[in-house]
C-alpha positions, 0 to 999 in steps of 0.5 A: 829216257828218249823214246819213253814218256817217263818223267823222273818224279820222286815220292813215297811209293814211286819213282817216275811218272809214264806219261800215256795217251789222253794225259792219263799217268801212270805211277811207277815204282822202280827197284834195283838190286845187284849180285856182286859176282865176288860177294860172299853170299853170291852161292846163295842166289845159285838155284839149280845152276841158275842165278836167281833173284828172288825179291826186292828190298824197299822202305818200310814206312812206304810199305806198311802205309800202303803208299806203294803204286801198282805198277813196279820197274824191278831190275836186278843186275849181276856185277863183275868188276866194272861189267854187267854180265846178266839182269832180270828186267821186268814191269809189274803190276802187283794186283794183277801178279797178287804179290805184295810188300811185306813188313815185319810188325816190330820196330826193328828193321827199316825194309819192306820185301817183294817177291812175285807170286809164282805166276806170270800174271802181271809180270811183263819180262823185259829181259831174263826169265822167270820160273816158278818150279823147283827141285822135281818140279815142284810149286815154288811159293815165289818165282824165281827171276832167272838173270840171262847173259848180256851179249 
């Protein structure tokens, strides 16, 4: 990427390396999600009139090792034919937002899940919005990252 001191590094819990002042490095974890605007379950990530996303998917044994890094690049993209019409982009630091990665403890499945704490402590929007009230302003128990139009 120019401009940014990333350096592509893969391994379990993370993505990139970010190259900081005074050779310190910061580990980051990058998650993608897409919406497909025709997919069949694109209604369920319609919450009051909004198109939400509400967690992110990952590897199990990654999670459940706690190999994980703090700090998390969380992009969620909504797909129209071969355009991109809205995204959620945000770092995270899942200390500071207190979220984790959550496994089920059997051996079925082979995904982790994060959803953000309904907070903005920690969560550093790039792009789109993140809510944390529903219906009649009520407490959701995990934000809501809201996709805004890309122009």
């Amino acid at each position: 990427m120019k401009g940014i001191n990333l350096v592509k590094e893969e391994a379990d819990g993370y993505d990139w390396i970010y190259q900081g002042e005074r050779n310190s490095n910061i580990k980051i974890e990058q998650k993608v999600k897409t919406i497909l605007k025709d997919g069949r379950t694109y209604d369920t990530f319609i919450k009051q009139d909004k198109l939400v996303n509400e967690g992110w998917t990952g590897n199990k044994a990654a999670a459940h090792s706690n190999s994980k890094t703090d700090t998390h690049l969380l992009w969620c993209f909504e797909l129209r034919n071969s355009s991109i019409p809205s995204l959620f982009a945000a770092i995270v630091s899942l200390k500071e937002n207190g979220c984790k990665w959550v496994t089920n403890d059997g051996k079925k499945g082979s995904y982790a899940n994060l959803s953000l704490n309904p907070s903005n402590r920690g969560v550093y929007t790039i792009w789109g919005e993140t809510i944390f009230t529903g219906y009649k302003d009520r407490q959701l128990k995990k934000a809501r990252c809201w996709l805004q139009e890309v122009q």
